[in-house]
Residue frames as a rotation matrix with the C-alpha (Angstrom) as fourth column:
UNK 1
0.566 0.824 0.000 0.00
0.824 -0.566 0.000 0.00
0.000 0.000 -1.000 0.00
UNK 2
0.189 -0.701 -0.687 2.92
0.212 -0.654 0.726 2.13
-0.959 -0.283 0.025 0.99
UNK 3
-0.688 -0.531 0.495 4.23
0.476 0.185 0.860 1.38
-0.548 0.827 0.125 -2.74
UNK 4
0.325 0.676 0.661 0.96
0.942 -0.291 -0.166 2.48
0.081 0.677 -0.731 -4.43
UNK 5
0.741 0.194 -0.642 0.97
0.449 -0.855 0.260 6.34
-0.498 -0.482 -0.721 -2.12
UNK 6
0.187 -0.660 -0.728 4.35
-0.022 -0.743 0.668 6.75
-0.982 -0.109 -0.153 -3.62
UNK 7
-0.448 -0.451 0.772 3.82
0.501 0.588 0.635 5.62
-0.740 0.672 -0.038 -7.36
UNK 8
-0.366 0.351 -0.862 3.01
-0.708 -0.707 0.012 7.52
-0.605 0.614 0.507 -10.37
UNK 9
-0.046 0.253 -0.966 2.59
-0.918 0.370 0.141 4.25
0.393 0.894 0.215 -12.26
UNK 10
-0.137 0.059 0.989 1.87
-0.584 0.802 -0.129 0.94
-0.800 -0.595 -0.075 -10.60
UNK 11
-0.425 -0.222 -0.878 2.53
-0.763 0.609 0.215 -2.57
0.487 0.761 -0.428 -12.98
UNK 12
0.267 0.822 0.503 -0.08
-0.848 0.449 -0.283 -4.83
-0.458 -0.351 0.817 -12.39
UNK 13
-0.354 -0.525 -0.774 1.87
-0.903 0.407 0.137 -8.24
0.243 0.748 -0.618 -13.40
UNK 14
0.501 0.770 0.396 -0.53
-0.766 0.607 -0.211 -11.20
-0.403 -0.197 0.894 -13.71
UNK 15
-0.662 -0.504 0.555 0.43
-0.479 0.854 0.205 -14.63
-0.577 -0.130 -0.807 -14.58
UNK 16
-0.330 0.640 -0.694 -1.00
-0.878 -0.478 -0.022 -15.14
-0.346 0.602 0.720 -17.61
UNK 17
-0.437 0.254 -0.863 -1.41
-0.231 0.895 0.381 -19.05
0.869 0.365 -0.332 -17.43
UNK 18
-0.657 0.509 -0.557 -3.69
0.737 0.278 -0.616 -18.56
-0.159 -0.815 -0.558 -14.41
UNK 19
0.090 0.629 0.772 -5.69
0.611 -0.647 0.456 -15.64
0.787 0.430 -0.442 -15.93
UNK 20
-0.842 -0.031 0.538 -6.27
-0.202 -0.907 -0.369 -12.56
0.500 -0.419 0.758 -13.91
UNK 21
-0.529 0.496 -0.689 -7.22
0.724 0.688 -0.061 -13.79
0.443 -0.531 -0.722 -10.60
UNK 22
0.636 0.758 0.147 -9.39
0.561 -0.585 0.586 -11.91
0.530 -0.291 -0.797 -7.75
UNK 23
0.488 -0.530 -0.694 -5.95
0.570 -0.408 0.713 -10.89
-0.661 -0.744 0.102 -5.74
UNK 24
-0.710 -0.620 0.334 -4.84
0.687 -0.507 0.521 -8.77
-0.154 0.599 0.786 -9.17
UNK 25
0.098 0.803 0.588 -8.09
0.438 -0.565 0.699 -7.19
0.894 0.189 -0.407 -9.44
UNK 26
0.397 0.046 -0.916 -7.54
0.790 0.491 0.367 -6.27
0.467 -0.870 0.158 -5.90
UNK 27
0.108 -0.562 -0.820 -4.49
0.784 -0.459 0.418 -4.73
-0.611 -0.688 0.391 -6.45
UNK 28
-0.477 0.091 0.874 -5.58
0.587 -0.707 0.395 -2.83
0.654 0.702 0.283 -9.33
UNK 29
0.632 0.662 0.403 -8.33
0.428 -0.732 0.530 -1.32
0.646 -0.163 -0.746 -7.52
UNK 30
0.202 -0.842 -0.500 -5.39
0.974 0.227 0.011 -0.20
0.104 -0.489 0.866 -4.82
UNK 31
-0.725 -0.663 0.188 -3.29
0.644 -0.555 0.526 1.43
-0.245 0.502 0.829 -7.29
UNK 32
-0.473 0.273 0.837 -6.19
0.368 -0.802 0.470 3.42
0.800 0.531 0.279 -8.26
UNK 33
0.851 0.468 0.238 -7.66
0.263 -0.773 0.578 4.89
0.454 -0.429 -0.781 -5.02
UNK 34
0.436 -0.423 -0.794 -4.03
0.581 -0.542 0.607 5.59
-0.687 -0.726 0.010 -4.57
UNK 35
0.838 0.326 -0.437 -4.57
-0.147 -0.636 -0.757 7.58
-0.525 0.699 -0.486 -7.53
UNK 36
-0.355 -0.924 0.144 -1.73
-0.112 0.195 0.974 5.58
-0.928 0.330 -0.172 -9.46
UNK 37
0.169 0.391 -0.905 -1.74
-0.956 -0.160 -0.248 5.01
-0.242 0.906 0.347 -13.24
UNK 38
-0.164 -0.692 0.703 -1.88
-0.651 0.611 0.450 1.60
-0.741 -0.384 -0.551 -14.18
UNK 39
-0.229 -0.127 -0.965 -0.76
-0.934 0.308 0.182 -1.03
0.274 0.943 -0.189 -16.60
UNK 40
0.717 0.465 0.520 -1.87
-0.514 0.856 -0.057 -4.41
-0.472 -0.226 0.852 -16.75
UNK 41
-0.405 -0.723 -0.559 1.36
-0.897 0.432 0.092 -6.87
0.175 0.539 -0.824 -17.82
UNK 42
0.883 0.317 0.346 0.16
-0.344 0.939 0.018 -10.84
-0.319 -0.136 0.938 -18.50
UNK 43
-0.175 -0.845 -0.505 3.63
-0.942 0.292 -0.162 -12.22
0.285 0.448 -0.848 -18.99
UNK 44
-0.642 -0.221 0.734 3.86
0.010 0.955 0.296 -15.87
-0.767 0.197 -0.611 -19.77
UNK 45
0.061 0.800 -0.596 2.26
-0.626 -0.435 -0.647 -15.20
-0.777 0.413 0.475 -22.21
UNK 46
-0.256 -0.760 -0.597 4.22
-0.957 0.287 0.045 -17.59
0.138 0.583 -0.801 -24.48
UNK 47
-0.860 0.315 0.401 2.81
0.088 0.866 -0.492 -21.06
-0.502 -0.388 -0.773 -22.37
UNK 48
-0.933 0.358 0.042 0.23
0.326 0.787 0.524 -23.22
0.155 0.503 -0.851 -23.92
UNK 49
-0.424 0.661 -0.619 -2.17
0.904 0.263 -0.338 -22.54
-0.061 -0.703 -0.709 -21.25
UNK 50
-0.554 0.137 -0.821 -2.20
0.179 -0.943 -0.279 -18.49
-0.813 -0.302 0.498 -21.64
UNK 51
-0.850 0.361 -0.383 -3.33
-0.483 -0.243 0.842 -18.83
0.211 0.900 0.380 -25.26
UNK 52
-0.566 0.760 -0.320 -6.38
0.550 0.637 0.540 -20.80
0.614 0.130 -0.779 -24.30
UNK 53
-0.480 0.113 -0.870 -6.81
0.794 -0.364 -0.486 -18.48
-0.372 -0.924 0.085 -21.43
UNK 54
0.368 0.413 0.833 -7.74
0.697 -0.715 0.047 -15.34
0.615 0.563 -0.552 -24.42
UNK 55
-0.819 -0.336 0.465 -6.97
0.405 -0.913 0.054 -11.61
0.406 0.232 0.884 -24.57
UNK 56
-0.695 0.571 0.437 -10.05
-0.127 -0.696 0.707 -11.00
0.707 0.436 0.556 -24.65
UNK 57
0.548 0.484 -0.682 -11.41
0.585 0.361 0.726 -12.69
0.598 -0.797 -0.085 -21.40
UNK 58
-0.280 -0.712 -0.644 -8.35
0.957 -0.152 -0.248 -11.46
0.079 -0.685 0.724 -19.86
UNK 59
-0.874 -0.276 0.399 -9.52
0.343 -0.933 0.106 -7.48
0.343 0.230 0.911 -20.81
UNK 60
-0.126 0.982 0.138 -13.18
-0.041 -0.144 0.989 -7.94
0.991 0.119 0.058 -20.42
UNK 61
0.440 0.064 -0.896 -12.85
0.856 0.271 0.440 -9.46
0.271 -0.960 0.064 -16.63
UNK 62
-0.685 -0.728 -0.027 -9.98
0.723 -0.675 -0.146 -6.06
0.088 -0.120 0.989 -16.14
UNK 63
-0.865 0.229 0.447 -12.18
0.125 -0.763 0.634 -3.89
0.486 0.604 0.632 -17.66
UNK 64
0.213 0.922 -0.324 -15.82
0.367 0.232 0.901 -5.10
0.906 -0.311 -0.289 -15.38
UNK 65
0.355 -0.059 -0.933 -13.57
0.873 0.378 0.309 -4.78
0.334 -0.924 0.185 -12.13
UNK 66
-0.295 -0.840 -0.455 -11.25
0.863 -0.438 0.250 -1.99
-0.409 -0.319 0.855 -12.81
UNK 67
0.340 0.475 -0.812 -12.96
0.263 -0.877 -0.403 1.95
-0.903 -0.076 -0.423 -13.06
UNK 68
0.087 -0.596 -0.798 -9.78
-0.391 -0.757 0.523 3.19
-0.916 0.267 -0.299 -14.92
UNK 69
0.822 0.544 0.171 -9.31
-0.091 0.421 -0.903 0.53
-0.563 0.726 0.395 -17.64
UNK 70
0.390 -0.834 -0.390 -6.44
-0.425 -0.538 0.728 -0.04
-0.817 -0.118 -0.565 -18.00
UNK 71
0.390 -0.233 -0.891 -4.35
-0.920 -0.143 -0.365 -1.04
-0.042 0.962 -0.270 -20.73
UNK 72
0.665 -0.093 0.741 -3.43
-0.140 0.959 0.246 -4.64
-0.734 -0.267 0.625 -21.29
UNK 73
0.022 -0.871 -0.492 0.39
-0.973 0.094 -0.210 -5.73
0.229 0.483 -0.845 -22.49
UNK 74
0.964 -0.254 0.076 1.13
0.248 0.966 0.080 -9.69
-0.093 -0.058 0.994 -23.34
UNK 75
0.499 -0.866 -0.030 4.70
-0.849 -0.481 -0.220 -10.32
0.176 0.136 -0.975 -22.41
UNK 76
0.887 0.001 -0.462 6.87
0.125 0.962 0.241 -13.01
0.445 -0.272 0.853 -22.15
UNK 77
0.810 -0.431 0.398 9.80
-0.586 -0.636 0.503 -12.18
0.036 -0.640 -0.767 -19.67
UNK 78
0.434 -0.436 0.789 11.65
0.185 0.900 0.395 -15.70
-0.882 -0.025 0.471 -20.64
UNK 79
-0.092 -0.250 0.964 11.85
0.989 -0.138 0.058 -14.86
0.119 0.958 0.260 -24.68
UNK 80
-0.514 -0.157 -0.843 11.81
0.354 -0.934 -0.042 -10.76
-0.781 -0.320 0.536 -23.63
UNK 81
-0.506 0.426 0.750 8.67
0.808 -0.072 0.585 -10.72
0.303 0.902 -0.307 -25.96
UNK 82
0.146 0.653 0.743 7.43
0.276 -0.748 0.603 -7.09
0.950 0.117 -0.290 -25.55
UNK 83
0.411 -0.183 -0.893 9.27
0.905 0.198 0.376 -6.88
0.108 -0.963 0.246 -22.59
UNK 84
-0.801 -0.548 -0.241 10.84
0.526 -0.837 0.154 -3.47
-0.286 -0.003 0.958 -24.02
UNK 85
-0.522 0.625 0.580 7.62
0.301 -0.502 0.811 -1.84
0.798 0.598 0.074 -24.55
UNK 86
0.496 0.496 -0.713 6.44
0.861 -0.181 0.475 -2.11
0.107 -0.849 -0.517 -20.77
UNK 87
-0.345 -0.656 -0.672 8.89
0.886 -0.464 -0.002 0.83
-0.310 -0.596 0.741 -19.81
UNK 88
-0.988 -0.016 0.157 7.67
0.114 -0.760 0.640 3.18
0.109 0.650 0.752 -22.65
UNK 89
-0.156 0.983 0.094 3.88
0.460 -0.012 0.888 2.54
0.874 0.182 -0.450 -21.64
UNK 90
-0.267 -0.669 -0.694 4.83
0.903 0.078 -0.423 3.41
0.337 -0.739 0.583 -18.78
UNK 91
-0.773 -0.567 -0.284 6.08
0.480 -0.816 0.322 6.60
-0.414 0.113 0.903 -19.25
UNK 92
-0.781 0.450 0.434 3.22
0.163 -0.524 0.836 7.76
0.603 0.723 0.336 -21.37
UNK 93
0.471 0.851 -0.232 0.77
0.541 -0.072 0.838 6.75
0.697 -0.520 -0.495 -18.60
UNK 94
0.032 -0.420 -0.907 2.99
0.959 -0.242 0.146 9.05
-0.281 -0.875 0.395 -16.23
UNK 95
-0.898 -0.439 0.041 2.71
0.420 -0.824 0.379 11.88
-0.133 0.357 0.924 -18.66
UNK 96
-0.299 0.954 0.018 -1.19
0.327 0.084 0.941 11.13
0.897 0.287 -0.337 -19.66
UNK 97
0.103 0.462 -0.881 -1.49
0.989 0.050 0.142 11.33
0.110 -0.885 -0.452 -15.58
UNK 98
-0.486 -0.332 -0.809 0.39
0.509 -0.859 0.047 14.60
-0.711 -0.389 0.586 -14.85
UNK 99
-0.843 0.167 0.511 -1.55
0.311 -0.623 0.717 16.20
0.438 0.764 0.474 -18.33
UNK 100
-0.556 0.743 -0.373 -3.97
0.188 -0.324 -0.927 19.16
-0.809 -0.586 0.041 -18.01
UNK 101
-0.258 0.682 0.685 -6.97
0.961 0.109 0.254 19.64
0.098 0.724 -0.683 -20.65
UNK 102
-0.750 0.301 0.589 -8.25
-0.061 -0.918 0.391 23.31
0.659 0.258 0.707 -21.98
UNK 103
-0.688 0.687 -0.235 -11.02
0.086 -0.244 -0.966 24.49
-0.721 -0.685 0.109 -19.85
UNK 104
-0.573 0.305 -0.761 -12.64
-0.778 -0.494 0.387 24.89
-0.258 0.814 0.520 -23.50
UNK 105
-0.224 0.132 -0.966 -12.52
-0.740 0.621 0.257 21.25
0.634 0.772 -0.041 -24.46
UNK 106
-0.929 0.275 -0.247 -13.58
0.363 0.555 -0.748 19.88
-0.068 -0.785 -0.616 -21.00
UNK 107
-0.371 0.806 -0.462 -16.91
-0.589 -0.588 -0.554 22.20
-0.718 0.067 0.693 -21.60
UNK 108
-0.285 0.455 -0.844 -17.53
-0.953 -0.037 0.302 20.43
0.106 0.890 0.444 -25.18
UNK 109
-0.694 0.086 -0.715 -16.80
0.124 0.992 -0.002 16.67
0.709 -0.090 -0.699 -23.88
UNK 110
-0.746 0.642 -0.177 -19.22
0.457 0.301 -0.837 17.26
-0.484 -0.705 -0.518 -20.67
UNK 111
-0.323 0.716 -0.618 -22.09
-0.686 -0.628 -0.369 18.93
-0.652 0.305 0.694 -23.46
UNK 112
-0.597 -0.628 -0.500 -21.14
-0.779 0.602 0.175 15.76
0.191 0.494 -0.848 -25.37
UNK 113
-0.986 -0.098 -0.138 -21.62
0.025 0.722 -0.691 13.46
0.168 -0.684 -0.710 -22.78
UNK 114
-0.436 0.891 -0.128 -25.08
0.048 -0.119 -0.992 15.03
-0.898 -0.439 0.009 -21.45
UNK 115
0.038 0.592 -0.805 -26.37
-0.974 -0.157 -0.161 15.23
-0.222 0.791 0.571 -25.25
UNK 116
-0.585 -0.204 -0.785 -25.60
-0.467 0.876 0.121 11.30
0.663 0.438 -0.608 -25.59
UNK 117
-0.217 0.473 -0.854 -27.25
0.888 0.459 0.029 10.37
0.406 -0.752 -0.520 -22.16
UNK 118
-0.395 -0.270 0.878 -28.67
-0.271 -0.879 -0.393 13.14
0.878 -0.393 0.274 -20.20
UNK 119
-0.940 -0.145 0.310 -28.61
-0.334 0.190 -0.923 13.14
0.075 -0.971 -0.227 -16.42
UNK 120
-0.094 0.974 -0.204 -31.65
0.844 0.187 0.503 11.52
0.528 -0.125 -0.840 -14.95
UNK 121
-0.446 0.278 0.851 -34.28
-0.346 -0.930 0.122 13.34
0.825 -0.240 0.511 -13.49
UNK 122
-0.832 -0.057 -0.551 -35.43
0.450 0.513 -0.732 13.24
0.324 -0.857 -0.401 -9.55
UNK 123
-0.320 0.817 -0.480 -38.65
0.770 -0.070 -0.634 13.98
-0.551 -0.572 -0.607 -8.60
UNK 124
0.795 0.401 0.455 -39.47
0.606 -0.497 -0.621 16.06
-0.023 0.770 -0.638 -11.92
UNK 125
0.674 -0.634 -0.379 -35.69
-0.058 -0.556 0.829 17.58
-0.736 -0.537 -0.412 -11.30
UNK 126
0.753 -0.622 0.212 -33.12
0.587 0.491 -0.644 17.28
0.297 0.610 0.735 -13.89
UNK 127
0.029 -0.805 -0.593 -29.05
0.551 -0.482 0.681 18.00
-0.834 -0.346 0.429 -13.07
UNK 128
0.993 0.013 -0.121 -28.00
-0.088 -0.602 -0.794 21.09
-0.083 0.798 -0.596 -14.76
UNK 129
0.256 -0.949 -0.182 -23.97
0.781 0.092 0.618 21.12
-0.570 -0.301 0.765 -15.41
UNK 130
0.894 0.299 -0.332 -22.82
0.255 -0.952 -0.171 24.47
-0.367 0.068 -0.928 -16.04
UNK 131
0.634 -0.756 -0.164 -19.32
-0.769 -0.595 -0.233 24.75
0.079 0.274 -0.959 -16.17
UNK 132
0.907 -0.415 0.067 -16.41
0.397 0.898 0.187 22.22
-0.138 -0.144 0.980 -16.00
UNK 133
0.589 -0.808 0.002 -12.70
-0.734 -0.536 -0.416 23.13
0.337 0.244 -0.909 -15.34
UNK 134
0.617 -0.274 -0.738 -9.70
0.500 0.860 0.099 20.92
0.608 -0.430 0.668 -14.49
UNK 135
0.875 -0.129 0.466 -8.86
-0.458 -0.529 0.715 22.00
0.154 -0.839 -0.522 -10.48
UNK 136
0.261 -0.657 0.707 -5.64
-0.639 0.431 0.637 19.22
-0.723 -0.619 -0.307 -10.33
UNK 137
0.267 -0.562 -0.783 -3.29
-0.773 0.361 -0.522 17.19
0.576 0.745 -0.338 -12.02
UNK 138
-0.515 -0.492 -0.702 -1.40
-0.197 0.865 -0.462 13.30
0.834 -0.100 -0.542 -11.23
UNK 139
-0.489 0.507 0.710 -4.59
0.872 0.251 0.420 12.17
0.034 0.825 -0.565 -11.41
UNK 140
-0.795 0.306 0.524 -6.38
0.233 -0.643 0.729 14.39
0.560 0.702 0.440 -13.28
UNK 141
-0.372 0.682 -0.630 -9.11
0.663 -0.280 -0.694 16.31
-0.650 -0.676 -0.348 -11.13
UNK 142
-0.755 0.256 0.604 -12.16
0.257 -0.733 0.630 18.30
0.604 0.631 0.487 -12.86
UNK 143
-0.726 0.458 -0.513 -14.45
0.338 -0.412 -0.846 20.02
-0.599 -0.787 0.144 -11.04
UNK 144
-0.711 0.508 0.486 -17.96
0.250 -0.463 0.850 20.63
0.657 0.726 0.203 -12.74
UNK 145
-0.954 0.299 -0.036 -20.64
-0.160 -0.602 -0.782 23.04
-0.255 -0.740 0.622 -11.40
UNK 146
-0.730 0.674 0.113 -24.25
0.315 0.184 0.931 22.03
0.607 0.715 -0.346 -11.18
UNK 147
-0.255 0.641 0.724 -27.28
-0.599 -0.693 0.402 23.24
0.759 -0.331 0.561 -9.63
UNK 148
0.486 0.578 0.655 -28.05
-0.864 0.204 0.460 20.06
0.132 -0.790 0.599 -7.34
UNK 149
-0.584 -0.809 0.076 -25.55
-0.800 0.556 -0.228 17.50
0.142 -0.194 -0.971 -6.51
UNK 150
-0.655 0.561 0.505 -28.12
-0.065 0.625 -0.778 15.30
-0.753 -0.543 -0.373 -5.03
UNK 151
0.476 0.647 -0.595 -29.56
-0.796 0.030 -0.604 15.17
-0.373 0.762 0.530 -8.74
UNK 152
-0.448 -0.667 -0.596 -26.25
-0.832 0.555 0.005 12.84
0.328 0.498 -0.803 -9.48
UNK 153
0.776 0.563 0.286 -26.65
-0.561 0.822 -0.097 9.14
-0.290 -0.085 0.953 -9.75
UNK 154
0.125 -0.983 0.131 -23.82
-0.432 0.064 0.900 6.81
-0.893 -0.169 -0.416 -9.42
UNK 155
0.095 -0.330 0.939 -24.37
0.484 0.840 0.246 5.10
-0.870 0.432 0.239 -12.39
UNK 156
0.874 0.002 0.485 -24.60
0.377 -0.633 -0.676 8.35
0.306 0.774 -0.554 -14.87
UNK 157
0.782 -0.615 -0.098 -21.40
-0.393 -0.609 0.688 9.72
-0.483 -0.500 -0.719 -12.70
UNK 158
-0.241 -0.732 0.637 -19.53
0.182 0.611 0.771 6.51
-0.953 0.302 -0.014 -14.21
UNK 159
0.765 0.479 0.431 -21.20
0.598 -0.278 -0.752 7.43
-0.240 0.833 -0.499 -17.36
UNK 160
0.951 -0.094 -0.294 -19.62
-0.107 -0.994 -0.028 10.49
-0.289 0.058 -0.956 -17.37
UNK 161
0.286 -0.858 0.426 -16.15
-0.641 0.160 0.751 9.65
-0.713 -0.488 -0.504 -15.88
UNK 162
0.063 -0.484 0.873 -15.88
0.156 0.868 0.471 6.89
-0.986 0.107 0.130 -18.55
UNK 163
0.750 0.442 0.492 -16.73
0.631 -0.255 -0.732 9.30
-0.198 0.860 -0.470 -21.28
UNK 164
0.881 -0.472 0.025 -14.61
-0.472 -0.881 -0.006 11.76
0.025 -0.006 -1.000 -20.72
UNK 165
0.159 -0.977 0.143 -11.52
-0.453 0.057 0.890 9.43
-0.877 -0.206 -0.434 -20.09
UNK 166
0.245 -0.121 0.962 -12.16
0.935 0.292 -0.201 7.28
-0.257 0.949 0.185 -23.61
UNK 167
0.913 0.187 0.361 -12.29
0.386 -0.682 -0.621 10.93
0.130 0.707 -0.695 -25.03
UNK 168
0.739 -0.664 0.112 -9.18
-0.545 -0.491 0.680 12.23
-0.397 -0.563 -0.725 -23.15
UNK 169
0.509 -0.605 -0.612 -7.34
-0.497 0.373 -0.783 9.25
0.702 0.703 -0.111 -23.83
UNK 170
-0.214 -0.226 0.950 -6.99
-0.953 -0.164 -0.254 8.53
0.213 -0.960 -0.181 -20.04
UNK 171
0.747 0.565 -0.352 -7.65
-0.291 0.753 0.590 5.02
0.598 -0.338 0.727 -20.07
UNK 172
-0.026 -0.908 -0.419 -5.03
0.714 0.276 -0.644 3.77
0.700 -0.316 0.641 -17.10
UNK 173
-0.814 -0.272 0.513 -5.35
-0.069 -0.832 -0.550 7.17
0.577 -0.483 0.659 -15.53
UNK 174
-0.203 0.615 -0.762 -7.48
0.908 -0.174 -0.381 7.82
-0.367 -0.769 -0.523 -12.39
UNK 175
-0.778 0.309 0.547 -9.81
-0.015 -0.879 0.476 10.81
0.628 0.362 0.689 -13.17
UNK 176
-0.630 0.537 -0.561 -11.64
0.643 -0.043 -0.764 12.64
-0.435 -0.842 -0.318 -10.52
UNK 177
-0.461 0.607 0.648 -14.62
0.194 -0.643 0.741 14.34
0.866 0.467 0.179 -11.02
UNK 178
-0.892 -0.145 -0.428 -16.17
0.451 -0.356 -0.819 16.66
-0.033 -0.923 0.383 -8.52
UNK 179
-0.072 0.633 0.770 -19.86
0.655 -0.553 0.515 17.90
0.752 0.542 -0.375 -9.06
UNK 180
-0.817 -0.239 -0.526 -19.79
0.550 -0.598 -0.583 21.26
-0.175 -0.765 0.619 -6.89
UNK 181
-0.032 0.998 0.053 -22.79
0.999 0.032 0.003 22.92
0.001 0.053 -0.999 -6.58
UNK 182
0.115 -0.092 0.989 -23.34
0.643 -0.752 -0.145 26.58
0.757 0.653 -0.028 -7.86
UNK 183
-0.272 -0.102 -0.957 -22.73
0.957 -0.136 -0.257 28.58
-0.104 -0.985 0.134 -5.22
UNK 184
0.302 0.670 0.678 -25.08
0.620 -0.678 0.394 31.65
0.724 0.302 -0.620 -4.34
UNK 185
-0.430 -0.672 0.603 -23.69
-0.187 -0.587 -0.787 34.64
0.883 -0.452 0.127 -2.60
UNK 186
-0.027 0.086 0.996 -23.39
-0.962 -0.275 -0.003 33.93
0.273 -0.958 0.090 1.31
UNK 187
0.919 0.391 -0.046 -23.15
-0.384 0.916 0.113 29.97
0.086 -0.086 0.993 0.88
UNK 188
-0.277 -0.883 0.379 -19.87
-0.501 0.469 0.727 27.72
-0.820 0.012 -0.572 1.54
UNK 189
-0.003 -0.115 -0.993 -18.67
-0.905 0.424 -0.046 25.53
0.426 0.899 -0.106 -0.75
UNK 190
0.218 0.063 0.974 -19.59
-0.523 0.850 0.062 21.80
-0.824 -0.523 0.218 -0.86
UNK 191
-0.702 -0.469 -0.535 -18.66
-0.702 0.578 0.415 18.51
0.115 0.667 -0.736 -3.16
UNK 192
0.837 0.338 0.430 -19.62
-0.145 0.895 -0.422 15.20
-0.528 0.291 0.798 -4.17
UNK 193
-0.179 -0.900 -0.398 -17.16
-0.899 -0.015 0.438 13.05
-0.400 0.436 -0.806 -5.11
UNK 194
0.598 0.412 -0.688 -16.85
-0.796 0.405 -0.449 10.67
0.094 0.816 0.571 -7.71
């Protein structure tokens, strides 16, 4: 845990002739509420067993458990297949993490988003989202202003959060989203976090 707090990137290395058990999913989720970027590495990848085992089971099970989504690398660490490419994904997810977005083009993806699905509505209520800015950086932190927190719903929040990071390019990256509520002269400020 200690390891996650201090990591900008966290390698998630599975054993890819046992598939991607429930103690790798585990430590994915970890690495990401300690707001690490992370890669997924199946190495054996090369054994008999991993090829029966599928890509595509292996990404889909990753992909149900894990928010962020990370990226999935086959390696074989015996034959050093694609074993030089882990370092350089790396890196990119450490750069993807620390990157900030226009205050412009966060506005169009969250107008996007709410024109593809729009927020439910509570008791004849619908969320308004006004404004959207990114407040933070390694992991990426946006802050969007709406009229009624308590209009959000966790499953349009992931909506959201998973739009915006396919669009970003942020898959791997923790991305916070804050919905802060307009604030009217003489009020504090409150959140909701995502």
């Amino acid at each position: 845990e200690r390891a996650a707090e201090r990591a900008d990137v966290a390698l998630l290395v599975c054993d890819a002739s046992e598939g991607v058990t429930s103690e790798d999913l585990r430590i994915g989720e970890l690495a990401m509420k300690a707001g690490c970027a992370t890669l997924v590495v199946l190495n054996k990848w090369d054994l008999g067993d991993a090829e029966e085992f599928g890509l595509d089971d292996a990404k889909a099970r990753i992909e149900r458990r894990l928010r962020l989504r990370p990226p999935v690398l086959t390696v074989s660490a015996l034959r050093g297949r694609n074993v030089a490419r882990v370092l350089p994904r790396a890196l990119e997810l450490a750069d993807r993490r620390a990157s900030r977005v226009r205050t412009p083009e966060l506005n169009r993806l969250l107008a996007d988003a709410i024109e593809r699905v729009p927020p439910p509505s509570k008791r004849g209520r619908r969320l308004r989202a006004y404004y959207a800015a990114q407040v933070g950086e390694a992991p990426p932190r946006i802050a969007i202003q709406v009229n009624d927190r308590m209009l959000i719903n966790r499953d349009w929040a992931l909506y959201l959060e998973n739009s915006m990071r396919e669009a970003l390019g942020l898959e791997g990256v923790p991305l916070v989203i804050d919905f802060v509520p307009r604030r009217r002269a003489g009020e504090g400020r409150r959140t909701r976090r995502v």
